[in-house]
Every structure is written in C-alpha cells, then in structure tokens.
N, C-alpha and C positions, 0 to 999 in steps of 0.2 A: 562324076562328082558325087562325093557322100551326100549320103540323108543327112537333114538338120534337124534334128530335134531339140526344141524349148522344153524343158520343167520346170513351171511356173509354181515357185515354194520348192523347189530342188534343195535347199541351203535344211532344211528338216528333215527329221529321223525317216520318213517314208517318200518325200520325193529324191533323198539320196540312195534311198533303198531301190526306187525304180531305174534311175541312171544308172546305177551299180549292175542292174542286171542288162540293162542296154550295152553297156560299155562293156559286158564282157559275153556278150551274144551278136553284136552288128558289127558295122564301120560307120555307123552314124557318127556326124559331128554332134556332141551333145554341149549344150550350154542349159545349166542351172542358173535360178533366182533368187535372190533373197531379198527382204528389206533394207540387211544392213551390209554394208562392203565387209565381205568377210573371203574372196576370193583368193587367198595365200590359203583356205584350210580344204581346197577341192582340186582334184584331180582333171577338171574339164575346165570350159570357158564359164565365166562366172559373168553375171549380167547385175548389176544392182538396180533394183524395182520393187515399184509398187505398184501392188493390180490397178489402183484407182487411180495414176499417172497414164491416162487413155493414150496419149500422143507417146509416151516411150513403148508404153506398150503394144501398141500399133506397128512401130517401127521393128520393135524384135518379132514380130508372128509375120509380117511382113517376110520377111529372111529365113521363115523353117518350112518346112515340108510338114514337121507334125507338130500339134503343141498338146504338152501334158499337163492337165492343171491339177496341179497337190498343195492347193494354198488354202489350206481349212483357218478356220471351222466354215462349212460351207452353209451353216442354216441361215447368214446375214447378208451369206455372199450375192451379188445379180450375175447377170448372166453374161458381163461385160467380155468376158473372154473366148466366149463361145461366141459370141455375134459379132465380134472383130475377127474371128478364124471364119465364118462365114462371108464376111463382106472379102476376107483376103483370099479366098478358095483353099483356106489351110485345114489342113483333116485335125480332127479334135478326139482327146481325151480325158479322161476327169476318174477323180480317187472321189468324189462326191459321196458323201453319205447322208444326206439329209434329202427328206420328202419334199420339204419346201421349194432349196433350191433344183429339185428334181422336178416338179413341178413346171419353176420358170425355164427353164432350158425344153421339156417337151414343147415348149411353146414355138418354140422353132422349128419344131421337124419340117416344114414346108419348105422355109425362106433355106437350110440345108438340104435341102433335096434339087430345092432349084439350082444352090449353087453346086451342085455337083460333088459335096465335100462327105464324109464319114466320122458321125458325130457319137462317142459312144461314151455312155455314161453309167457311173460304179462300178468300176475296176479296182482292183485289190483284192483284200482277203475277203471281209463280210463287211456290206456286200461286193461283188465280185466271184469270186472262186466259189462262194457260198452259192449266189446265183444259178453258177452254172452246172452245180454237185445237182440241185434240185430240176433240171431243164435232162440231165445224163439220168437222173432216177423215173423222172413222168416218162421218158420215150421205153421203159422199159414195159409201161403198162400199157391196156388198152385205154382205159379210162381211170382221172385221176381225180380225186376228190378234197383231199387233206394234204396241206402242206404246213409240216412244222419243223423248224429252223431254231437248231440249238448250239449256242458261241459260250464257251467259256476262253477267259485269256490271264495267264499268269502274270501281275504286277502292273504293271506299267507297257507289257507287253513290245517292251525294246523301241515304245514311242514316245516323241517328245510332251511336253504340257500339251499341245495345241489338242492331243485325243482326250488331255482331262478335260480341259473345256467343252469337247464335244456333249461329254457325259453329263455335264450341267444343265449344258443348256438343253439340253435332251429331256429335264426333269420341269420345263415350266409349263408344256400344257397337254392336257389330255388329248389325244390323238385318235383319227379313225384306223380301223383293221378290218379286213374281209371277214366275217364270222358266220359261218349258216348261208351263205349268200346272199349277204347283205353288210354294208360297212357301220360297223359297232364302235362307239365313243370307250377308249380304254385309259385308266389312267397308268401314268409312268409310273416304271418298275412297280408293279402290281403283280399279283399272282401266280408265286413262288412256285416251283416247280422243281424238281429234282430229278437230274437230270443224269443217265447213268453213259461216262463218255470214254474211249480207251484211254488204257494208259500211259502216261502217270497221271492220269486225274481223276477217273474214277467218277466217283457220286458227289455232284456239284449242285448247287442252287442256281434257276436263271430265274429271270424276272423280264416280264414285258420291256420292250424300247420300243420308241418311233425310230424304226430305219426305211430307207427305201424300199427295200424289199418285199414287205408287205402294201407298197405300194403298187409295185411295177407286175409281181408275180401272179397277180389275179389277171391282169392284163392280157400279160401273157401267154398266159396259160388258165382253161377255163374250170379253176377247181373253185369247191364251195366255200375252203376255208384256206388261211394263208397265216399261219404264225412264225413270228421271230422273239427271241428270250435272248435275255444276256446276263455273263453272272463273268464272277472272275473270283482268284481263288490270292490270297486267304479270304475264309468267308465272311471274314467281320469290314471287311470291303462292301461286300453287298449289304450286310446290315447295314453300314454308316449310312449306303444311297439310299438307302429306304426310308430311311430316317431325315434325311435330306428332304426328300421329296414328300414325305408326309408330316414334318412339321415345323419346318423353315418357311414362313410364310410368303408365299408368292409374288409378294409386294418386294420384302427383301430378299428372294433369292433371284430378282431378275434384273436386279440393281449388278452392273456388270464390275464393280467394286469386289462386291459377295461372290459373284463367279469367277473372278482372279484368282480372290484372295484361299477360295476352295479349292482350285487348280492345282495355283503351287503349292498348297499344303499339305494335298493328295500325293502329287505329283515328288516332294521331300520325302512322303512316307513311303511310297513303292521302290524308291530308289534302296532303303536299307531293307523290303523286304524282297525286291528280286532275287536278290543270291540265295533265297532258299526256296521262292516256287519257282525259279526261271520266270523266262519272258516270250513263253509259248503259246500257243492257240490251239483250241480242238474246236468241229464242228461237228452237227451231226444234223443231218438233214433227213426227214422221214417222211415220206409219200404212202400214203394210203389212197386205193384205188380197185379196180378189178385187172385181172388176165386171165382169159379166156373162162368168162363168168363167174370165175371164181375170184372174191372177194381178197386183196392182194397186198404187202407191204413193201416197200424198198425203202432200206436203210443204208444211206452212205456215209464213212466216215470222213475225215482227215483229222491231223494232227502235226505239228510244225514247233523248233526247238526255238523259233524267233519271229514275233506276230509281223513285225515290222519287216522283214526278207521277206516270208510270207504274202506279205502285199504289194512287195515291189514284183515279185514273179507272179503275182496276175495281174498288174500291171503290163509289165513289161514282158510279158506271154502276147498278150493284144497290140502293145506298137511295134513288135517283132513280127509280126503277122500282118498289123496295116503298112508297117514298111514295103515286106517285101510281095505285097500285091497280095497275099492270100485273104484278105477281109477288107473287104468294100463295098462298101453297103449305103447310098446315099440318103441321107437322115440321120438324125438324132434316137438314139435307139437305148436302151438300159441291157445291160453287158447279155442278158440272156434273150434276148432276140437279138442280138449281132452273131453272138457265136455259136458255132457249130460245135454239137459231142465234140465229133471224130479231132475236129482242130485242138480242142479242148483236150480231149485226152493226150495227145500226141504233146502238147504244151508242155502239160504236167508231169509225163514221164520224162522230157527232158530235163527237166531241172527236179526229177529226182523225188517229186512228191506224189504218192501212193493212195490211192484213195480203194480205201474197204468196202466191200458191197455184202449186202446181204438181202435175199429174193426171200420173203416168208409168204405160203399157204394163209391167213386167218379163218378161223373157224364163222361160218353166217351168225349174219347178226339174227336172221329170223327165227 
C-alpha cells in the first residue's frame, strides 16, 4: 500500500509547491487542504477543511502516515495539529515560521517521543534549507561562535498573500535574539545592513525579523551569537517595512483590518513588479569560528529562480526521507537537529540545487 500524505493548506502557493515535489519524487497517495472547495483546480485528492474543525480533522490525520502542515500564518496558530498526529502515532511536519508557535509545539517533544512518532519543525526555504546551510557550515569548524543569516527574495517571491501577512505581523513586537551570549530585546526590521549576495542580486539591504531561527540555532548549536536579516528587492519594499513599523502606531497596525488591508495592497504591488526582479531567493549564511586554532569563516550560499519551489523542495526533501525510513527521530525537533549534512546534501543535489562554500583564514583579532 502507498504512503498517505495530508498537506494541511496544500490548496496555497507553498503547500502546492510541497505536494508538487512529493508527487514527482514518491508513490505517496497525496491529498491536499484548503478552506474552500476548490478540488476541480488539483491534481491529487482534495479534502475541504479547516484546521479549527478538530473532528474532521481527526478523521483525515487518522488515514495518513505523514501530515504536512502549510497552513500559515503560524504566529496565531496552536498546536492542534501536531497533538492530534501525536494522539494518532502520525509522523508530523510543518513549513512553520514563527517563534511563537515554535515555542508551543516544543512543548511536546515528550508526549512525541512517548508516542513514538517524528515531529520536525521549519522546513522549507528560511527557515529550513537556511537552517541546515548553517548546521553543513559549524561542522566544518572546530569551534563556532557567530552565526549570521542573510535572505533576500524577489517580489512576492512566487508566494501567495498569506507570506504578506506573515511580514506584518512579524512588525508588532520587539523580539529577543542571542547576542554576546546572552538573549537581547531587538526591535523589527531595525538595523540595515548591506548585504553583498550572488548574482543577480548583488548589494541588497536586510533588516532584523523574528524568525525561528534565531530561536532554535543557539539551542542547537553552542555559538555566542545567532543573527537573521531579511530584505527583498526592489528596495523601496524595505523602505515602506520600515516605515510601517516605525510609524504606523501599534494600536493600529495590530488591528487585523490594517494587516489585511497591508497584505493585499502589498501583495497588488508585487504582482506588477515580479516580472522585473523575478520571484527568487538568495541566502547567505556565515559562521565565524576557529579550525585548528586559527580563527576561521565559512560562508555558504544558495540562490533559487522561485522562492516558493524553493521551499516545497526542503520541504518535500524531509517527507521523502521520513517516508522512506531514512529520518526517524522520535520527538519534536527544529529541522537542524533532525537532519543530517550528508542526508542534506544528497537531498539538495537531487533536485538540482548548488550550494557555494567558501573556507577563509581571518587574520587574529589580538
């Protein structure tokens, strides 16, 4: 019998992106979700749902072997889907990019570990693939100190509204970061940065975000400092956020009217400027550390012609992997303690994407 795989939010630009790469990497039966019956515009079984319908939802995780959750914005989401793939011994995976609901879902590694299931959380692009660029650059070193993590994405980045919302709601409250070794109150999109990424993007602006990554990466891994920036190109994009979040008062920009009404507005405007930056992604991840006493860099790139492919293939790199036995790991875990390099790189050359390394000497700081 085939695997059954659910994508819970499958019927949007990134959990079609994930089934996309499932369905032409497995023989998984795949069934996608949406809210609204729109099941004549998919190629798989189409399930109509809503996360917050516990009893239908019950009934479909009941029936899979794995369930994908891509049903953002995840910062308001609970953990409902995760703890019904627990009570059902269904293996779990999630496109989650928020601290918050990363937070509530750690809270289970236990009640997942008893049940015996593989709970793995922030797959996709960043975080995700970001994750694990940073997890292939620290094992190069002896000792690693500095982690900084830079996303730039073209337009709209080939994703539906549901990433502009992310981006709003991402601007209402100041957020901790690992800085110095120790966690530091930073505020959103603060502290421009210029950031120099291959091409075709070149010298871009990024700016602070609350993502997971800086949540889960100190965890993980025992470095002093852990940064993520985000910018996108054209760069009057990032002006606008700036401006958003430093002077759209807090009162009204958390009025969830004002973050619609920002979304689609956004989300009208990138649609007529994709066709001239594209809807790609660059990252660049940089580890500063020692090897073999000598004080040490490692810089990794990537770069992708479509942010949203992008994240269905790390995605869908990890339930190809939990399908077929090579990743099981029982608990609740954030994608870079689930996976291994070697799995990781073997993922990435399959489906074609390249990631750049460069080893630098630095000269001592004393």
């Amino acid at each position: 019998m085939n695997d059954r795989v659910l994508v819970i939010g499958g019927s949007g630009r990134i959990g079609d992106s994930v089934a996309r790469d499932l369905a032409d990497r497995t023989q998984a039966q795949i069934t996608v979700t949406g809210r609204k019956n729109r099941a004549n515009l998919f190629p798989y079984q189409y399930l109509q749902l809503d996360v917050s319908d516990r009893e239908t939802l019950s009934e479909a995780i009941s029936q899979s072997n794995l369930v994908i959750h891509c049903a953002g914005p995840f910062l308001d989401r609970d953990a409902s889907v995760l703890e019904t793939c627990i009570e059902q011994g269904v293996n779990y995976l999630d496109v989650s990019d928020s601290p918050a609901f990363v937070r509530k879902a750690l809270t289970y590694r236990d009640a997942a570990k008893k049940a015996g299931i593989t709970a793995i959380l922030n797959s996709g692009i960043f975080p995700g693939i970001s994750n694990s660029m940073v997890r292939q650059g620290i094992e190069q070193l002896d000792t690693a100190e500095t982690v900084h993590l830079s996303y730039v994405v073209g337009g709209s980045g080939g994703a539906g509204v549901t990433i502009m919302r992310t981006t709003f709601l991402g601007l209402l409250e100041p957020f901790r970061a690992w800085i110095d070794g120790r966690w530091q109150t930073i505020q959103p999109y603060s502290d421009r940065e210029i950031i120099e990424f291959p091409e075709p993007y070149g010298k871009v602006g990024v700016y602070w975000f609350d993502v997971p990554e800086i949540l889960t990466l100190p965890e993980s891994f025992p470095v002093k400092t852990a940064i993520a920036k985000f910018g996108s190109i054209p760069d009057y994009y990032n002006r606008l956020t700036w401006g958003v979040a430093r002077f759209i008062p807090k009162k009204i920009l958390k009025n969830p009217a004002t973050i619609e009404f920002l979304s689609q507005a956004s989300y009208r405007m990138t649609q007529m400027t994709d066709k001239q930056t594209g809807i790609g992604v660059a990252i660049r991840a940089k580890i500063e550390g020692t090897q073999a006493g000598k004080p040490t860099q490692v810089c990794l790139t990537l770069t992708h012609p479509d942010t949203a492919i992008a994240a269905g293939a790390g995605t869908g790199s990890i339930a190809q992997l939990m399908l077929n036995g090579q990743l099981q790991k029982s608990g609740v875990f954030p994608v870079e303690q689930a996976l291994s390099t070697d799995l990781f790189e073997v993922a990435m050359s399959s489906r074609g994407m390249h990631i750049a390394q460069q080893l630098t000497t630095l000269e001592s700081k004393e």
